[in-house]
NUSEVO-173997 format. One record per residue (C-alpha): residue number from 0; residue in one letter; x, y, z. Coordinates in Angstrom, 1 decimal, m for minus. Layout:
NUSEVO-173997
   n res      u      v      w
 NUM   a      X      Y      Z
...
//
This chain:
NUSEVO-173997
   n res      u      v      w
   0   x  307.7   33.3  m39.3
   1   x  303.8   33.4  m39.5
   2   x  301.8   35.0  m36.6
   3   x  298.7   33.2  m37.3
   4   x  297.6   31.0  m34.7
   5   x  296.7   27.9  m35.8
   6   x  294.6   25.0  m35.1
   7   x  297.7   22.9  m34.2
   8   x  300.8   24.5  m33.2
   9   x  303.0   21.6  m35.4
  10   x  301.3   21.5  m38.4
  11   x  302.9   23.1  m41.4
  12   x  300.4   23.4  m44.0
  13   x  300.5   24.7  m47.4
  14   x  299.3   27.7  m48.8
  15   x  295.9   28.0  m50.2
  16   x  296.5   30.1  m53.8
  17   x  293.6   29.5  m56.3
  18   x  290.5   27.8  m56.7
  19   x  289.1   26.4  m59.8
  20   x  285.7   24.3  m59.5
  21   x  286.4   21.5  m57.6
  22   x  290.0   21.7  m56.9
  23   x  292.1   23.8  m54.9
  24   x  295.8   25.1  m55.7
  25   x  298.5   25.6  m53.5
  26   x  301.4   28.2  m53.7
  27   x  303.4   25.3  m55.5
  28   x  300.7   24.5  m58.5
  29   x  299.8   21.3  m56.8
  30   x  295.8   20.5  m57.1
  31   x  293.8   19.0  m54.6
  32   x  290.4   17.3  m55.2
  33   x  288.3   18.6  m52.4
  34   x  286.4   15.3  m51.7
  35   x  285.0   17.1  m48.1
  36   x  284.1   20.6  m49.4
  37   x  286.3   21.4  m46.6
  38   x  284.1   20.2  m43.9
  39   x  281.2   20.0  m45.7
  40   x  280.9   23.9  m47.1
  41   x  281.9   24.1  m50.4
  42   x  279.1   23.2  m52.2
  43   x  279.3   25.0  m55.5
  44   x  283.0   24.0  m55.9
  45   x  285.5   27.3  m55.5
  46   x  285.3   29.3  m58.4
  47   x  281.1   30.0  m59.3
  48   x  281.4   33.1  m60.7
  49   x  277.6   33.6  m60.1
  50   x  277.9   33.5  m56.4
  51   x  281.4   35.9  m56.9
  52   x  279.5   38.4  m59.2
  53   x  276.7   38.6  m56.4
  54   x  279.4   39.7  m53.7
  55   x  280.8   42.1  m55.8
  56   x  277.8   43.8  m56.8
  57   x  276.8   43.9  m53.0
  58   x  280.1   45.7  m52.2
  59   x  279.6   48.4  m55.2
  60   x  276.1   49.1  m53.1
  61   x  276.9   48.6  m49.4
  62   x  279.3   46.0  m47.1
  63   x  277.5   46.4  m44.1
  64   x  274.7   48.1  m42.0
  65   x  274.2   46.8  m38.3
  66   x  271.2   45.5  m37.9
  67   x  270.3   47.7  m34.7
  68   x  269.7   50.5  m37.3
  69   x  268.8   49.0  m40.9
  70   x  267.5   45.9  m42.5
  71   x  268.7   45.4  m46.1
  72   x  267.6   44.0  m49.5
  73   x  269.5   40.4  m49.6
  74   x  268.9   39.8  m46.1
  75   x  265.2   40.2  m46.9
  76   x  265.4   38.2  m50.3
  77   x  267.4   35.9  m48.7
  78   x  264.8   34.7  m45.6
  79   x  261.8   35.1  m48.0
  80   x  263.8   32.7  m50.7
  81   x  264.3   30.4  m47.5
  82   x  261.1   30.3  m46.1
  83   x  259.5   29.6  m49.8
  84   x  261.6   26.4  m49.8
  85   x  261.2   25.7  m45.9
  86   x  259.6   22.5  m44.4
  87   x  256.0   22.7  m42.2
  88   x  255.5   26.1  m40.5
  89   x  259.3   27.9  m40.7
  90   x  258.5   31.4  m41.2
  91   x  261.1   33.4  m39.7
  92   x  265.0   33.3  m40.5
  93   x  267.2   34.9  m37.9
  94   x  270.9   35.2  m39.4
  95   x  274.2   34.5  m38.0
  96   x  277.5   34.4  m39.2
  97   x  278.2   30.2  m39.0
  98   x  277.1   27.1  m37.6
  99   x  278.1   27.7  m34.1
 100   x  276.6   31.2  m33.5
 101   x  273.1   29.6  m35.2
 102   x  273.2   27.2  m33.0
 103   x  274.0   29.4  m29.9
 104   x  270.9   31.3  m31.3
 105   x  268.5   28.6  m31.3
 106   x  268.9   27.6  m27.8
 107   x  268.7   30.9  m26.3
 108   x  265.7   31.6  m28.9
 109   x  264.2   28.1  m27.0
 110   x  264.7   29.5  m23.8
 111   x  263.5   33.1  m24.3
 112   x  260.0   31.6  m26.0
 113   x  259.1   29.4  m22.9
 114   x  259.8   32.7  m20.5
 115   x  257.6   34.6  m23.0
 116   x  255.3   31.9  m22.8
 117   x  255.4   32.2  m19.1
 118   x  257.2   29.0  m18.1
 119   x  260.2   29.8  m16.4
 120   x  260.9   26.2  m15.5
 121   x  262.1   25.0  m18.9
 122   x  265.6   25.0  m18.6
 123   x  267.1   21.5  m20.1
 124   x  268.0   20.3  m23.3
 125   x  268.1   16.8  m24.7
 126   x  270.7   15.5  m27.1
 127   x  272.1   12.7  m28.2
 128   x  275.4   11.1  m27.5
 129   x  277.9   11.0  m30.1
 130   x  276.8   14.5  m32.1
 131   x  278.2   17.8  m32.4
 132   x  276.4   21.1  m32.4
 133   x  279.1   23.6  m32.6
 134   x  281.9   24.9  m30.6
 135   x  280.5   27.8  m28.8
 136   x  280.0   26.8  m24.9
 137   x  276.5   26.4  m25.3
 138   x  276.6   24.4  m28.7
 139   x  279.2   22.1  m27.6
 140   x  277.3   21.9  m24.4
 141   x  274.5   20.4  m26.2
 142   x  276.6   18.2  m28.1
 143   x  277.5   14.5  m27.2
 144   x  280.7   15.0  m29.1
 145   x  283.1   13.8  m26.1
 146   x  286.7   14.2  m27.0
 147   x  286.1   17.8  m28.2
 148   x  284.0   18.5  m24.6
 149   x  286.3   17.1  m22.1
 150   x  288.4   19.9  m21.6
 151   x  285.9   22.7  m21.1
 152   x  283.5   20.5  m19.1
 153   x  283.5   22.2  m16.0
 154   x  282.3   25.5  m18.1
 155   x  279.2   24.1  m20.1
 156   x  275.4   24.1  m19.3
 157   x  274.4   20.4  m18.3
 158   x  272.2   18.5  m21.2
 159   x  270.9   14.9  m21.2
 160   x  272.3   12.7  m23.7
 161   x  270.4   10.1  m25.2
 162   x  271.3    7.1  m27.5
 163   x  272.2    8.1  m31.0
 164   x  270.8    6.0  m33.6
 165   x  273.1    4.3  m35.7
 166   x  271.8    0.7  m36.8
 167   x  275.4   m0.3  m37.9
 168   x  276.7   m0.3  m34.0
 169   x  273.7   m0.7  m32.0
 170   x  270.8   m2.7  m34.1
 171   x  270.6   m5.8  m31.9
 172   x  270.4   m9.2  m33.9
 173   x  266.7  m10.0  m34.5
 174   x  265.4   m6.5  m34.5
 175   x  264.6   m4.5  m37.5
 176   x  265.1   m1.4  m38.2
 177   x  262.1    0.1  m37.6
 178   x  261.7   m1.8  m34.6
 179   x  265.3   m0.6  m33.5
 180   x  264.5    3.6  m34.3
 181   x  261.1    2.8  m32.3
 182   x  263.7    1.8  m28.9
 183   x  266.2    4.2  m29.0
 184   x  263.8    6.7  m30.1
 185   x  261.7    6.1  m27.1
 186   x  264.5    6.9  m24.8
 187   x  263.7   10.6  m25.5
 188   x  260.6   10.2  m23.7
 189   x  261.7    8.0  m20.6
 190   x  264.4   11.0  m20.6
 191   x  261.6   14.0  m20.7
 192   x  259.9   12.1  m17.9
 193   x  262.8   11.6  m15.7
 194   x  263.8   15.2  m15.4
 195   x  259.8   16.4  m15.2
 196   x  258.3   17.8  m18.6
 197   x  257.5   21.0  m17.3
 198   x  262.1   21.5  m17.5
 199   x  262.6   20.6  m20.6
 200   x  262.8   23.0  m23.4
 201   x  263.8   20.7  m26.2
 202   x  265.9   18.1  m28.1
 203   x  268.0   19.1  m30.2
 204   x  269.4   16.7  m33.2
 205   x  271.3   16.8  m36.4
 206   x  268.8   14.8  m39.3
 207   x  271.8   13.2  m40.7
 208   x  275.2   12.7  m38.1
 209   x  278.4   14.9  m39.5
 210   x  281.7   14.8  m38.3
 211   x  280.9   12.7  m35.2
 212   x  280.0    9.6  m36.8
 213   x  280.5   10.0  m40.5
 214   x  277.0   10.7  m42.5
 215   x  274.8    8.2  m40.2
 216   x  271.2    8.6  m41.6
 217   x  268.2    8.0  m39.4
 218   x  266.5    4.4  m39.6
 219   x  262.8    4.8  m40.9
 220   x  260.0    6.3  m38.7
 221   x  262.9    6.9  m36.2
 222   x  262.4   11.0  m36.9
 223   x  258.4   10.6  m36.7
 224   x  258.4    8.9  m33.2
 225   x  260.7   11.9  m31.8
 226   x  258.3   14.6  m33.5
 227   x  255.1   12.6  m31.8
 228   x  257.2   12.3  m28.4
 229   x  258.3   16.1  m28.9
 230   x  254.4   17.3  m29.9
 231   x  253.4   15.1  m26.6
 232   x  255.0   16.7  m23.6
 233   x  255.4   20.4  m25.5
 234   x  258.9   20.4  m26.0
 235   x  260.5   22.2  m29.2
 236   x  262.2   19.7  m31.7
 237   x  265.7   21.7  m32.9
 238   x  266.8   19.9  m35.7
 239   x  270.7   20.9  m36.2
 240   x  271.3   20.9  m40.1
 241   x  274.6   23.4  m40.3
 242   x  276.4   20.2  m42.3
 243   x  274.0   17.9  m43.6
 244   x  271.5   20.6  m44.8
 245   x  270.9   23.1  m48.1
 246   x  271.0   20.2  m50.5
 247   x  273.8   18.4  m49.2
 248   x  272.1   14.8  m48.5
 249   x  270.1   15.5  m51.8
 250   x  266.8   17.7  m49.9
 251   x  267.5   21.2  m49.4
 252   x  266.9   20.3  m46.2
 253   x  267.7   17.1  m44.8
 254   x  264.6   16.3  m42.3
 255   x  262.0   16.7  m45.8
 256   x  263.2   12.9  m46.3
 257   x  262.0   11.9  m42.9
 258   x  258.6   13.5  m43.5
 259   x  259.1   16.0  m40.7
 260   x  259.5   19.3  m39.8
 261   x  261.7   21.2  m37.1
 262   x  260.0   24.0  m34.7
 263   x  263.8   25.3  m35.1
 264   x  266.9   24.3  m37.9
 265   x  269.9   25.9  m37.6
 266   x  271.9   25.6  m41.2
 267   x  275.1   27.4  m42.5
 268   x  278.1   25.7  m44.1
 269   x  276.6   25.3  m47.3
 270   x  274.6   28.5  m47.4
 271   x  277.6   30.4  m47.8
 272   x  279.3   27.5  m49.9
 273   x  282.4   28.8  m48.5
 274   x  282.2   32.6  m50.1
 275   x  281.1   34.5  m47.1
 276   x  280.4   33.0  m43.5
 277   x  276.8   33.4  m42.8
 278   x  274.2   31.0  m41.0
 279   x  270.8   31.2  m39.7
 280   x  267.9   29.6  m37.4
 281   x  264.9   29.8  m38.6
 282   x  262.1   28.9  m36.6
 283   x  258.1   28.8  m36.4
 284   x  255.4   31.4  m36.4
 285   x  254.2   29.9  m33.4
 286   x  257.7   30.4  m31.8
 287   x  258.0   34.4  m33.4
 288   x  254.3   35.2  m32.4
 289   x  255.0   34.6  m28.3
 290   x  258.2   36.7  m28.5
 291   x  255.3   39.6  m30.8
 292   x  252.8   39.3  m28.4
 293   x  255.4   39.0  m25.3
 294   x  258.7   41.4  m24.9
 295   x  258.7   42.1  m28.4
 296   x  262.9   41.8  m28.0
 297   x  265.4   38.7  m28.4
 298   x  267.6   39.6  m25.6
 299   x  271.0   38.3  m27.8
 300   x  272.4   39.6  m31.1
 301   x  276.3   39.7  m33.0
 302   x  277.5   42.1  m34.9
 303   x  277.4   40.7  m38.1
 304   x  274.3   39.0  m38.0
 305   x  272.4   40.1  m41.3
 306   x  275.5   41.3  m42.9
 307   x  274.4   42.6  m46.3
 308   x  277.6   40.7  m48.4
 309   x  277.2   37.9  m46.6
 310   x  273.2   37.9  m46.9
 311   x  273.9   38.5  m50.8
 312   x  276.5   35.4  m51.9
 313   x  273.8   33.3  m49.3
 314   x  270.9   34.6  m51.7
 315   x  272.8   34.1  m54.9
 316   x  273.9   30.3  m53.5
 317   x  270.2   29.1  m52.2
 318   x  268.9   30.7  m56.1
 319   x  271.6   27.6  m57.3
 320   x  271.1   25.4  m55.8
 321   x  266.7   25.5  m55.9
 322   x  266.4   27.2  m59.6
 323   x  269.9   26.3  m60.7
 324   x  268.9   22.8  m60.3
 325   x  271.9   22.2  m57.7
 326   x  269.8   20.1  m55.1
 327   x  268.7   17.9  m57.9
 328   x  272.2   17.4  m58.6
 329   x  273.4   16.6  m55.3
 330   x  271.1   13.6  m55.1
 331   x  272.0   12.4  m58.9
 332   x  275.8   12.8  m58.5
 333   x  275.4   11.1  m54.4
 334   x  273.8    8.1  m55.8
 335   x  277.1    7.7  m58.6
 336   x  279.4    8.1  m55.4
 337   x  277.7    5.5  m53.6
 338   x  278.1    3.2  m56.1
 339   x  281.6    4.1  m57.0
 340   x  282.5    3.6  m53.5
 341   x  280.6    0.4  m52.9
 342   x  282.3   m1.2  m56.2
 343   x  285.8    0.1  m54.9
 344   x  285.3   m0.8  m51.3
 345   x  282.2   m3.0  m50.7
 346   x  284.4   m6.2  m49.9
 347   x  287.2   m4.2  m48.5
 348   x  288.4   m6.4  m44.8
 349   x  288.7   m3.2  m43.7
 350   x  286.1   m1.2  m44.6
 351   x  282.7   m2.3  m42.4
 352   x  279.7    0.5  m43.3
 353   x  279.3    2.2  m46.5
 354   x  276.5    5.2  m46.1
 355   x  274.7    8.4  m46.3
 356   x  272.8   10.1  m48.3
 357   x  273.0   12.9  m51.6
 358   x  276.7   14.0  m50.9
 359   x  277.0   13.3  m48.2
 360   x  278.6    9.6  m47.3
 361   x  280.9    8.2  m44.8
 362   x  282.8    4.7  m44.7
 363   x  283.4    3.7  m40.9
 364   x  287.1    1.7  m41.0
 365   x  287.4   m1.8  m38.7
 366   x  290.1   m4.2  m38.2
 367   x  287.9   m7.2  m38.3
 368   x  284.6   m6.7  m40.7
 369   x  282.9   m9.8  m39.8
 370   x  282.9   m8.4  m36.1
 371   x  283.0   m4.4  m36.6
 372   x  286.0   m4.6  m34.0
 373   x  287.6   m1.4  m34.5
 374   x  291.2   m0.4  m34.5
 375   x  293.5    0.2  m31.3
 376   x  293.2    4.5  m31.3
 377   x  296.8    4.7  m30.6
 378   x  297.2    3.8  m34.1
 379   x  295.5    6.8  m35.1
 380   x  293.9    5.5  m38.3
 381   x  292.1    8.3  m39.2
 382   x  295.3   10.7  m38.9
 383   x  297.4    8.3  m41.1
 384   x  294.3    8.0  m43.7
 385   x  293.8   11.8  m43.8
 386   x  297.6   12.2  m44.5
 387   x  297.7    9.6  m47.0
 388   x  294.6   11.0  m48.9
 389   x  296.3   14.4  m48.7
 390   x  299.5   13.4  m50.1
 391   x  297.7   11.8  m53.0
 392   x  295.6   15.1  m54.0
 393   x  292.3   14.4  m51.9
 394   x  290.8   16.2  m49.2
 395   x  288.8   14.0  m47.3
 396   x  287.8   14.6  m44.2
 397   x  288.7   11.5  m41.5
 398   x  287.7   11.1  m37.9
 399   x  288.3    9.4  m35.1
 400   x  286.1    8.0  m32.0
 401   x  283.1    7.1  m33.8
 402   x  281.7    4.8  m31.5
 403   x  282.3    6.2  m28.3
 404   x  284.5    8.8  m28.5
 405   x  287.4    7.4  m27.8
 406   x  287.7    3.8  m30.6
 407   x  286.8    4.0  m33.9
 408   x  287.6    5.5  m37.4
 409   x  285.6    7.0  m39.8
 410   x  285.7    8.4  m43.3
 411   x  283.7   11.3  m44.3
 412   x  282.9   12.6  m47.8
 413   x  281.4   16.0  m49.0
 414   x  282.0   16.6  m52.5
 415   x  281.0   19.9  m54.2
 416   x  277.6   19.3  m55.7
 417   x  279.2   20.1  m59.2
 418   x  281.5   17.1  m59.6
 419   x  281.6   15.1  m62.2
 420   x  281.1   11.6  m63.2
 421   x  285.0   11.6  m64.1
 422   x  286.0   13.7  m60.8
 423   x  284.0   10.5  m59.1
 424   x  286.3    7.9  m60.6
 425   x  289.6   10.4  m59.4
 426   x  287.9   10.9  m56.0
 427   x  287.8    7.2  m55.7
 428   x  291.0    6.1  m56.9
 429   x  292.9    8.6  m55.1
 430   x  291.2    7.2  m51.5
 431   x  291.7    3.7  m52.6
 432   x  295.5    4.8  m52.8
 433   x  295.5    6.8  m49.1
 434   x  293.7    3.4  m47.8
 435   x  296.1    0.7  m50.1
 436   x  298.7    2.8  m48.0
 437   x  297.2    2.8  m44.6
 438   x  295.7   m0.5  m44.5
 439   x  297.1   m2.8  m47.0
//
C-alpha cells in the first residue's frame, strides 16, 4: 500500500522508471512519448546529460546555502545569463522554486513597490477570465481559471477579470482581428477606470494561454494596446510566462513576438526542464531602484529560493537552449507540428481550432465544426481523450472547460524541443488513434 497522497485518490498510475530523450519508461518497459513535456516542463527531453552533469558537479561543491546568509555562483550566472537575453528594461531576477511561488512573488513584489513608492491605495489586480496563474491563494486568486477557484473562493484576494482574447470564440462576424484585440483590449481600461486608477496595481496576463484554453496566442497589436493602456494610468504590466516562456512558443520569451516588454515575468517550468524545480520573477530597474532607495527589504522570502543545485541545472538549461541553439529549434520543429497536425486533423468534424505557436499548440475539440458547438461536459471528452492517448504511448495533456469553465474540450501539446521529424509523425499518429477512439 503506498502512502503518497495523490492528486486523485482513484487513480492508479504507473511507475515512472527511466527516461531516455523524449520518452519515458515505466516499471513494465512500456515507453511513452511525452507529447506535453509533462505540463509543459520538459523541454530538453529526460535524459540531457549536459543539464545532469551540471547538477552533479553543483553537489560535489555545495547543495544549498540560504539565501539570508550567502549568495552563490549559479544563482549569479544564472540572473546575469537571463537578463543578457531579457526583453526592454528586466534587470533583476528574483528566484523561486516553481511557477506558483514566482507568481506569489510578483504580486507581493507589485504591491510592496507602490508602498515604497508611497501609494498605499494600489491594492487591485486585473486579469483575465479564463487563465491560470498558479495554485497558491494569491496566484489562483488572480487567475480566471474557474473550476480550479470555486472551492477556495471564500479564501482568495478579489481581482477583476476581463475578457480573454481568443478570436476563435469571441471574434464577432465582420470584425478583424486587429479590430477585435483593439475591443477586448480596451476593456482593461474601462476596468482601471471603474475601480479608480489610483487602486490598481496591475494586470497580470500570460502572453500565450496554457492549460486554460490550450496555447491561444494573442491577435496582433492586441499586447501593444494593453502596454499603452498599462503605461497610461501607471499600472505595472505582469506578464505570466511559467508555461509558454524560455523558448517554448519559439522566443525565449514569449511577449518578444508581440513587440513588448513586461515591468514583471514570472517563468519556471521550462527553466528547470524538469531537473530541479526552480522559478523566478524578474522585474525592472525602475521597480528594484524604489525598493533601493525605499525599505531596502522585500518583506517575503522561501527557503529554497536561490538554491544553488537548482540555480545550476537552470544555468546549464538557459546555456541550451540560447548557445545550444534550443530556442531556434523550438520554433523549427513547432512549425513541422503544425503542419503535421493540420494535415492529420485540418478537416477533422471534430476538431474546430488548430493553434499556437513554437511548441506550443493546442486543438480545441467540438461536436459540430461548422458551429464550434461544443460537447455535453458530462461526456468528459477530454478525460476519455487523455486516457486514450495514454493507452496508446502519448502523453498529451487534455482539458476541459475551455470556453467558460464549465463546456468545452481542448487538446494541448508540449513536446520537448529535441524531437524529431520522425517522433512528429509517432506523436501524430498515436493522437489520431486516442481521437479515432474517442470520437470516431
Amino acid at each position: 500500500m503506498s502512502h503518497v497522497f495523490p492528486r486523485h485518490t482513484k487513480s492508479n498510475l504507473p511507475l515512472a522508471a527511466k527516461g531516455d530523450g523524449a520518452y519515458i519508461l515505466d516499471a513494465n518497459g512500456k515507453r511513452y512519448l511525452d507529447g506535453s513535456g509533462g505540463a509543459a516542463v520538459s523541454c530538453l527531453g529526460h535524459s540531457d546529460a549536459d543539464v545532469i552533469a551540471a547538477i552533479k558537479e553543483q553537489l560535489d561543491r555545495i547543495a544549498f546555502a540560504h539565501t539570508s546568509f550567502f549568495t552563490s555562483e549559479p544563482a549569479e550566472r544564472l540572473a546575469d545569463r537571463l537578463i543578457a537575453h531579457a526583453p526592454g528594461s528586466l534587470d533583476r531576477v528574483y528566484f523561486t522554486s516553481g511557477g506558483s511561488e514566482a507568481v506569489e512573488s510578483a504580486l507581493k513584489m507589485a504591491r510592496q513597490y507602490f508602498l515604497e513608492k508611497g501609494e498605499p491605495k494600489r491594492a487591485r489586480f486585473i486579469a483575465r477570465r479564463q487563465s491560470y496563474h498558479g495554485n497558491t491563494l494569491g496566484a489562483l486568486g488572480t487567475g480566471g481559471n474557474a473550476w480550479r477557484r470555486a472551492q477556495f473562493e471564500p479564501l482568495m484576494v478579489e481581482t477583476s477579470h476581463i475578457a480573454p482574447c481568443h478570436e476563435y470564440r469571441w471574434r464577432e462576424e465582420g470584425e478583424t482581428s486587429e479590430d477585435y484585440g483593439l475591443r477586448v483590449a480596451n476593456e482593461l481600461e474601462e476596468e482601471i477606470l471603474r475601480l479608480g486608477p489610483e487602486t490598481v496595481i496591475g494586470f497580470v496576463a500570460e502572453p500565450v494561454v496554457g492549460a486554460t484554453m490550450g496555447a491561444v496566442p494573442p491577435v496582433p497589436g492586441y499586447f501593444k494596446r494593453i502596454r499603452e493602456i498599462c503605461d497610461k494610468y501607471g499600472i505595472l504590466l505582469i506578464l505570466d510566462e511559467v508555461m509558454c516562456g524560455m523558448g517554448r512558443t519559439g522566443t525565449l520569451f514569449a511577449c518578444e513576438q508581440d513587440g513588448i516588454a513586461p515591468d514583471i515575468v514570472t517563468i519556471a517550468k521550462g527553466l528547470g526542464a524538469g531537473y530541479q524545480p526552480i522559478g523566478a520573477a524578474l522585474c525592472t530597474a525602475e521597480i528594484y531602484d524604489a525598493f533601493v532607495q525605499g525599505s531596502g527589504f522585500f518583506q517575503h522570502g522561501h527557503t529554497y529560493i536561490g538554491h544553488p543545485t537548482a540555480t545550476a541545472a537552470g544555468d546549464a538549461v538557459v546555456k541550451k537552449l540560447t548557445e545550444g541553439g534550443m530556442v531556434a529549434r523550438a520554433a523549427q520543429q513547432g512549425e513541422k507540428l503544425d503542419a503535421a497536425l493540420r494535415e492529420a486533423f485540418g478537416a477533422h468534424p471534430h476538431i474546430g481550432d488548430i493553434r499556437g505557436r513554437g511548441m506550443f499548440r493546442g486543438l480545441e475539440i467540438v461536436e459540430d465544426r461548422a458551429t464550434k458547438a461544443p460537447f455535453d461536459p458530462a461526456r468528459a471528452i477530454h478525460k476519455k481523450l487523455k486516457a486514450a492517448s495514454f493507452e496508446a504511448g502519448l502523453i498529451c495533456y487534455p482539458m476541459g472547460g475551455t470556453i467558460d469553465g464549465q463546456t468545452g474540450d481542448h487538446i494541448l501539446l508540449a513536446p520537448p524541443f529535441i524531437i524529431s521529424d520522425d517522433q512528429i509523425g509517432e506523436l501524430v499518429d498515436k493522437l489520431g488513434t486516442a481521437v479515432r477512439t474517442v470520437l470516431g
